[in-house]
VMD Tcl script that draws the C-alpha trace (Angstrom):
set ca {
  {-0.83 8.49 -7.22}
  {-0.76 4.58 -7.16}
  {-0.85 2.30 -9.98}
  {-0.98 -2.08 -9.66}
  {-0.05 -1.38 -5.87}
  {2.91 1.25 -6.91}
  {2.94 4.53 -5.55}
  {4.16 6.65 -8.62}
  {5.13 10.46 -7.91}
  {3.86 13.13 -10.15}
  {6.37 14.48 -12.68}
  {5.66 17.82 -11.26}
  {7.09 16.36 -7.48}
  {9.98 15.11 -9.43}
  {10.94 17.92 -10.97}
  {10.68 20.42 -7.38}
  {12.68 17.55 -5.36}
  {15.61 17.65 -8.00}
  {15.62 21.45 -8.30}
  {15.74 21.51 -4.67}
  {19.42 19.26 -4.40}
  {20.54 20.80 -7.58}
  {20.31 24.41 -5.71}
  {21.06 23.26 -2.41}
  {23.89 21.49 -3.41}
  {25.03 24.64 -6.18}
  {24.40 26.93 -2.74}
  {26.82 25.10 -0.94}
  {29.38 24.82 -4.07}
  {28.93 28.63 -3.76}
  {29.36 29.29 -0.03}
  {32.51 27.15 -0.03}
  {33.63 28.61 -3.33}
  {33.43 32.59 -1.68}
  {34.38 31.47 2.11}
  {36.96 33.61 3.17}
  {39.87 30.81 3.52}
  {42.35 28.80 2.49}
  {42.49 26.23 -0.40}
  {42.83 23.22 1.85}
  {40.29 24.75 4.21}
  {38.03 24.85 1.10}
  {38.73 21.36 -0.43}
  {37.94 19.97 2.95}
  {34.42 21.45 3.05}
  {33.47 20.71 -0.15}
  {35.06 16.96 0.20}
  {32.89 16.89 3.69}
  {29.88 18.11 1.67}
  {30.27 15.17 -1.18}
  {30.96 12.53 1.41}
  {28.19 13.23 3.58}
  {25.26 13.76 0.27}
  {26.49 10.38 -1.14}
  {26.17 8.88 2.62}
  {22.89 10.59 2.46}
  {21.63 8.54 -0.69}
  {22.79 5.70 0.90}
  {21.32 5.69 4.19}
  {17.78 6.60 2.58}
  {18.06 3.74 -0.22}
  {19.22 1.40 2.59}
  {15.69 2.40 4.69}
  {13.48 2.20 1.88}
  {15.08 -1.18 0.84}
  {14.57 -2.36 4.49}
  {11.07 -0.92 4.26}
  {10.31 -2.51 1.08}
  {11.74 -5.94 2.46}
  {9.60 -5.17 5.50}
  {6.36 -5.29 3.72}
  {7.13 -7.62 1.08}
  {8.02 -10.26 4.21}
  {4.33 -8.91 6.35}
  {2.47 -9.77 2.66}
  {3.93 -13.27 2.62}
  {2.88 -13.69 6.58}
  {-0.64 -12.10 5.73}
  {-1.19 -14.77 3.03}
  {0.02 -17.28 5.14}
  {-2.50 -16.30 8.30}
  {-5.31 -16.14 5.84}
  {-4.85 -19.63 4.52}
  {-4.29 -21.10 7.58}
  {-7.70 -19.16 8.82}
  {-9.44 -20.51 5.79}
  {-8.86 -24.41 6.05}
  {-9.86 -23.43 10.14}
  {-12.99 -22.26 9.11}
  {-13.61 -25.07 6.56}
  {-12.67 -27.51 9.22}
}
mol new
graphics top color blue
foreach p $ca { graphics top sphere $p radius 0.5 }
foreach p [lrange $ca 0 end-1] q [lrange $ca 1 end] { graphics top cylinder $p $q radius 0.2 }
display resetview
């Protein structure tokens, strides 16, 4: 769905995308909870499973942020072509 030039998800895509992390990340809680060894074997995992979802949200904010630069900058340049084209073709 887009709205003004926004691309808005429907609450319905929302909802299935954070059901999907919440049991994804409760199925790994799980696995590392009932994996068959020791405590610092355990706190390891589940410390290498937090690091590496929160380096997850970063890397994908970073690329949309880059993305969202990217057009914002192409907009400005398309703006600037079609003025420049315009006092041409008045010339």
């Amino acid at each position: 769905m887009e709205t003004n030039g926004i691309q808005k998800d429907s609450a319905a895509w929302l909802f299935f995308v954070k059901m999907c992390f919440a049991v994804a990340l409760a199925a790994v809680g799980v696995g590392i909870f009932f994996l068959p060894a020791d405590y610092w074997a355990k706190g390891y995992m589940a410390m290498g499973t937090l690091f590496l979802t929160g380096s997850s949200f970063m890397l994908s904010k970073t690329m949309r942020d880059e993305h969202e630069a990217q057009k914002l900058i192409n907009q400005i340049q398309d703006a600037k072509n079609e003025k420049i084209l315009k006092e041409y073709d008045s010339a």
